[in-house]
C-alpha positions as CSV (number, residue, x, y, z in Angstrom):
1,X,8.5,57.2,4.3
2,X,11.0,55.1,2.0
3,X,9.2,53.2,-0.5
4,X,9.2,49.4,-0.2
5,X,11.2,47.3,-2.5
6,X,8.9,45.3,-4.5
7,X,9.7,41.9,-6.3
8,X,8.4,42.4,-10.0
9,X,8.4,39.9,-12.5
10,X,12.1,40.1,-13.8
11,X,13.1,40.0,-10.0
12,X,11.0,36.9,-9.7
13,X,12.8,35.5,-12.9
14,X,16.5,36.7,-11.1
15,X,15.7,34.8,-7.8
16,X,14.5,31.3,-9.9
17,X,17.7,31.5,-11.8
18,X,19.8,32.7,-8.8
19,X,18.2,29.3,-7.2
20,X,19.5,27.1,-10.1
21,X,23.2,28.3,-10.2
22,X,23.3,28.3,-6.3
23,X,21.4,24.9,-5.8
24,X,24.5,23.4,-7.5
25,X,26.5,24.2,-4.6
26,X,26.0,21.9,-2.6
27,X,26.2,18.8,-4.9
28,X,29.6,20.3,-6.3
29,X,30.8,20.6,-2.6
30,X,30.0,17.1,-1.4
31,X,31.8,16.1,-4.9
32,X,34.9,18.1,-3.8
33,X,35.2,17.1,-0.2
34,X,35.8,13.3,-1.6
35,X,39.5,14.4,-2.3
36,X,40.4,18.5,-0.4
37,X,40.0,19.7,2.5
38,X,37.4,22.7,3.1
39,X,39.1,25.7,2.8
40,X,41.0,24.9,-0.2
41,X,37.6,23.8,-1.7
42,X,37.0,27.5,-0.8
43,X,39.4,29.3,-2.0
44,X,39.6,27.4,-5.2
45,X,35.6,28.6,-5.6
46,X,36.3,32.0,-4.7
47,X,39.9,32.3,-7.5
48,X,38.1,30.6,-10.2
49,X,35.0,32.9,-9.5
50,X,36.9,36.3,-9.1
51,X,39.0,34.9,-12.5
52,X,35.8,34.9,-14.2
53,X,34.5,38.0,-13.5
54,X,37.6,39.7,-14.3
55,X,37.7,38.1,-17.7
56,X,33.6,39.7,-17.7
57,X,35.3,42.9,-16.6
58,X,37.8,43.0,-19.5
59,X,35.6,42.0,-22.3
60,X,33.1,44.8,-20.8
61,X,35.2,47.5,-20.1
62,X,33.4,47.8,-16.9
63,X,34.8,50.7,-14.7
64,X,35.8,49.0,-11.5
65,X,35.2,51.6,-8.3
66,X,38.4,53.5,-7.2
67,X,37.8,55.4,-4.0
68,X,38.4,53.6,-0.8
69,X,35.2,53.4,0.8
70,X,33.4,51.5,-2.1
71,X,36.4,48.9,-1.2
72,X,35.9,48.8,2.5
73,X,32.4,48.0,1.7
74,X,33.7,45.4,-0.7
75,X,35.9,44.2,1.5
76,X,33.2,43.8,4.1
77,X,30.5,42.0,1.5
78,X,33.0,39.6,0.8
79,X,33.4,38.1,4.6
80,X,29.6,38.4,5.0
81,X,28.8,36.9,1.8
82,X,31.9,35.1,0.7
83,X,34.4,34.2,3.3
84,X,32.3,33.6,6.7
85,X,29.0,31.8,4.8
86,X,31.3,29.6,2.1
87,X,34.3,28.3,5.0
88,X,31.0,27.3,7.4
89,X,29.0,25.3,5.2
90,X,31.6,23.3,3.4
91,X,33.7,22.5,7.0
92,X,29.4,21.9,8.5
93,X,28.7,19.9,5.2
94,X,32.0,17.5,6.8
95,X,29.2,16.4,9.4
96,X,25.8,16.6,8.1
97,X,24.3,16.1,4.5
98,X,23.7,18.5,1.5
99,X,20.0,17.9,2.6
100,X,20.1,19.1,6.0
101,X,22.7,21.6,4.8
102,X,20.4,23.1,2.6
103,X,17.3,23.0,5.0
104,X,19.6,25.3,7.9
105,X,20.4,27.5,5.0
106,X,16.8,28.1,4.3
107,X,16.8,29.8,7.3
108,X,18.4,32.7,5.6
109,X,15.2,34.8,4.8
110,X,14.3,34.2,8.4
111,X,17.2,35.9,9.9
112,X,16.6,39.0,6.9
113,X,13.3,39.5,7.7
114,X,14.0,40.5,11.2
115,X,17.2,42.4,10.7
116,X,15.6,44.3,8.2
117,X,12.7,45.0,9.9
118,X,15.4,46.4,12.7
119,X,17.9,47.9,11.0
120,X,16.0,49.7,7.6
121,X,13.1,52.0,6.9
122,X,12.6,50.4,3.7
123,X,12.0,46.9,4.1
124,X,9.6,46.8,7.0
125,X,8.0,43.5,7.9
126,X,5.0,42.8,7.0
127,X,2.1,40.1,8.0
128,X,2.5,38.5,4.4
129,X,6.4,38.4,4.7
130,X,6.7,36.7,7.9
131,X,4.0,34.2,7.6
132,X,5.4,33.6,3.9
133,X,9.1,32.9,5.8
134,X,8.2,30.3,8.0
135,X,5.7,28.8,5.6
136,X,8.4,28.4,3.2
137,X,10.5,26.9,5.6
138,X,8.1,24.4,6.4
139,X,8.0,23.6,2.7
140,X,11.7,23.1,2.9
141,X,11.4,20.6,5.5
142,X,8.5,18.6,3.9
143,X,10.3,18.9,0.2
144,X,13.6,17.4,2.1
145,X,11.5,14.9,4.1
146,X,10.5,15.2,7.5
147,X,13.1,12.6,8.6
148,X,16.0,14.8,7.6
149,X,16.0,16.8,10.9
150,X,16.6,13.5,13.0
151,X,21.0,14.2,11.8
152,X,20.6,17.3,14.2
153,X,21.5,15.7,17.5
154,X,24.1,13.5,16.0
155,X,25.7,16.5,14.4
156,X,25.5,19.6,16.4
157,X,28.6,21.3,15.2
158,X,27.9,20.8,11.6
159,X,24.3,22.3,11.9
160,X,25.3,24.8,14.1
161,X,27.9,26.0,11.4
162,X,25.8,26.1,8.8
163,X,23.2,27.6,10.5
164,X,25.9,30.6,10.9
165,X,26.3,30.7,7.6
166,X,22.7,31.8,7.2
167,X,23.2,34.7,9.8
168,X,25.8,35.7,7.9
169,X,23.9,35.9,4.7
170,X,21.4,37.9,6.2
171,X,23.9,40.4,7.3
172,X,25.5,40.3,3.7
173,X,22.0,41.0,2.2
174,X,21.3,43.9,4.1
175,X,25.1,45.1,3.7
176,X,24.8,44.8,0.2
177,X,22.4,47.8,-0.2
178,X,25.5,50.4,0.5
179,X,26.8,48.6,-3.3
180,X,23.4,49.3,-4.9
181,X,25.4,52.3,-6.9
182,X,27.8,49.9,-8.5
183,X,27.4,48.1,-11.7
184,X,26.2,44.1,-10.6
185,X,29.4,42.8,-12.6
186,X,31.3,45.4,-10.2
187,X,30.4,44.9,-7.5
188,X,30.1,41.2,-8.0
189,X,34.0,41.2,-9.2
190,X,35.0,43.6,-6.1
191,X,33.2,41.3,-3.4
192,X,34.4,37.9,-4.7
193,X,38.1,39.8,-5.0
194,X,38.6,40.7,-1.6
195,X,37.3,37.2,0.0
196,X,39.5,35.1,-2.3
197,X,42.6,37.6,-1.2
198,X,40.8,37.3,3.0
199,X,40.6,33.4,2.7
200,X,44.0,32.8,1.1
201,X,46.1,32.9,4.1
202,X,43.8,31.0,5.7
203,X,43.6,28.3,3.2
204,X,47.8,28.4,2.9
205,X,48.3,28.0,6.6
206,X,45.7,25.7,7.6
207,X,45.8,23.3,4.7
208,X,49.1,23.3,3.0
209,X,47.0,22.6,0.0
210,X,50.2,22.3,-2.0
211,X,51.0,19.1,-0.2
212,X,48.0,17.5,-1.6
213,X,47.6,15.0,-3.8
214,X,46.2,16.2,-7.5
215,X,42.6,15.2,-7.1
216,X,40.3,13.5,-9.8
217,X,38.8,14.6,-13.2
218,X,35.7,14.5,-11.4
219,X,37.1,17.1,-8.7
220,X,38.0,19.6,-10.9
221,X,34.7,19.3,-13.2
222,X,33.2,20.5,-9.6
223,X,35.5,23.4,-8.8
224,X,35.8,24.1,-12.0
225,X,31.0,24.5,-11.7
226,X,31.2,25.8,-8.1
227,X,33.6,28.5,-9.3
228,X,32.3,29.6,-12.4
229,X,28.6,29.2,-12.0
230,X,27.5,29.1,-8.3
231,X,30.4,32.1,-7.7
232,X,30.7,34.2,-11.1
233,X,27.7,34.0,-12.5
234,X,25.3,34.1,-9.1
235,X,26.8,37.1,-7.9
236,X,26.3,39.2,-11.1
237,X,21.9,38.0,-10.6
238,X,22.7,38.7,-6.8
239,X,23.5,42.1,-7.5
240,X,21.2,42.7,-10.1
241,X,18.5,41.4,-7.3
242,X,19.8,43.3,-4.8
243,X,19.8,46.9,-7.0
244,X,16.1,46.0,-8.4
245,X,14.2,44.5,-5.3
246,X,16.5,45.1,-2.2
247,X,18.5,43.5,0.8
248,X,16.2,41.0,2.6
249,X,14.2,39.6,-1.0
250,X,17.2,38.7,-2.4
251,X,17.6,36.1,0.4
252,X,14.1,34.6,-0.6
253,X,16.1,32.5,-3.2
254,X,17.5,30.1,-0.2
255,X,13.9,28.6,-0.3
256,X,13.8,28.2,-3.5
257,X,17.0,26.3,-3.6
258,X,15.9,22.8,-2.3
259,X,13.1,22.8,-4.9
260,X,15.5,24.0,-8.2
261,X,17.8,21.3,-6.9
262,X,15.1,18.6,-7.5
263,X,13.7,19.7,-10.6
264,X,17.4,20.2,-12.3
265,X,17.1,15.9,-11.1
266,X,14.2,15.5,-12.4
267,X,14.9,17.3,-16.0
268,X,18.9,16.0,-16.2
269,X,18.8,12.7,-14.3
270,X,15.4,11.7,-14.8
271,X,15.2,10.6,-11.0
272,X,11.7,10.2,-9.5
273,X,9.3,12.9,-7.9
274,X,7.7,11.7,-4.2
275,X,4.6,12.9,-3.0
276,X,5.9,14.0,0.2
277,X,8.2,16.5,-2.5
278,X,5.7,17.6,-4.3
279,X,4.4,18.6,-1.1
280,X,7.2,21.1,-0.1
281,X,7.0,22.2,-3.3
282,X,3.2,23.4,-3.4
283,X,4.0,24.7,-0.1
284,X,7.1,26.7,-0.9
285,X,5.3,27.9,-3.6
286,X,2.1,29.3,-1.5
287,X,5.1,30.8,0.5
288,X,6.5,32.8,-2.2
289,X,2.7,33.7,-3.6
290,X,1.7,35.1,0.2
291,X,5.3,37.3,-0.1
292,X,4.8,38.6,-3.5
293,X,0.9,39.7,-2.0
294,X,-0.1,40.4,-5.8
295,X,-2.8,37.4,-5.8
296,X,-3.9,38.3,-2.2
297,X,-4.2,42.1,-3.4
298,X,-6.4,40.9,-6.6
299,X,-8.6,38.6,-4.6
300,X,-9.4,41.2,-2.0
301,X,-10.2,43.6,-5.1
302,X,-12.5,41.3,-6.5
């Protein structure tokens, strides 16, 4: 039988800082739908990203892949991961908040558990997994507040988009082993390549985003972060995740998204801590301890 993928410590270190990078997200979307429309918010994420990692690519020398099937696979991370996930939760983040956003997208590890359970031989589920899962998730909707689930009836196309968005990222983390044989800055460049050229057209005849007004200072600062950091940089940890500790953990980081969000407040805009927060965080990180299974392991040796 395949041996599991295990999260060691550097993985552990890849997912908080995956969380970090990604948590931004959603703040530098909300700042960005002020002024453009959704899919030019997109496609300006996914250019500035895939300019980025080019520029990695050169300074590098990185060998990019040049046969046709590491492409097609490329081609097919990038609407998983890129073009389906980004377009649905900035056009669902229209409707509902970046809270409630970011509760649905903690679904994500929900949906990989049970596809990879399905669809691998490697990444079985396990007691510890699942119960981890939906404790997290409860620790996503206690960190959030309770009260944050009350926008679902009054916004059922939003949720329902975003919650999309999370089946797609499951789909993107399981297809995302086929690129384990490419360098992360590779396959990183590759993925974020092909979605920028799959969303252009898109962007160009639904928006006419030439017709639009130049936006703020402010606007840019954000495309300028969501491109470059939550784009460039994530997707070079993603892949490095992906290589190290497989498919479905890499999607572990949507839970710890919510609480990176809040400490990065806490640290940069010194804004206050509830108890109901501090809350989902203990829980979410009892979560994470159950999936890992290193602490239960020692405490059963003892």
């Amino acid at each position: 039988m395949t041996a599991q993928p295990v999260l060691d410590t550097t993985a552990w270190g890849l997912l908080l800082a995956l969380s970090l990078v990604w948590g931004g997200s959603f703040f530098f979307a909300e700042v960005a739908l002020a002024a453009l429309p959704p899919f030019t918010i997109v496609l300006a994420r996914l250019a500035i990203g895939a300019a980025g990692l080019w520029l990695i690519i050169a300074v590098t020398r990185t060998s990019m892949p040049a046969d046709r099937t590491a492409w097609r696979d490329l081609a097919v991370m990038g609407i998983l991961n890129n073009a389906i996930p980004f377009g649905l939760i900035v056009w669902g983040q229209v409707w509902i908040t970046g809270g409630l956003a970011s509760v649905l997208n903690a679904t994500t590890p929900v949906f990989s558990v049970v596809a990879a359970h399905l669809l691998t031989d490697d990444e079985k589920m396990t007691p510890n997994r699942l119960a981890g899962v939906v404790l997290g998730l409860l620790g996503v909707v206690v960190l959030m507040g309770p009260s944050v689930l009350g926008e679902l009836g009054g916004h059922t196309l939003g949720s329902v988009a975003v919650l999309g968005a999370a089946v797609s990222y499951a789909a993107a983390g399981l297809w995302g082993r086929r690129l384990r044989h490419l360098p992360p800055v590779a396959a990183a460049t590759g993925q974020v390549t092909c979605s920028t050229l799959i969303v252009l057209p898109l962007a160009l005849l639904l928006e006419q985003p030439w017709r639009l007004e130049a936006p703020p200072l402010a606007v840019w600062g954000s495309l300028a972060g969501v491109g470059l950091l939550s784009t460039s940089l994530a997707y070079l940890i993603f892949f490095a995740i992906v290589r190290r500790a497989g498919g479905s953990n890499v999607m572990l980081v949507t839970l710890m998204i919510p609480p990176s969000a809040i400490l990065l407040g806490v640290a940069i805009l010194d804004e206050p801590v509830s108890v109901e927060q501090f809350g989902g965080m203990a829980l979410i990180a009892t979560a994470l301890l159950t999936i890992d299974g290193r602490l239960l392991r020692r405490r059963r040796a003892a």
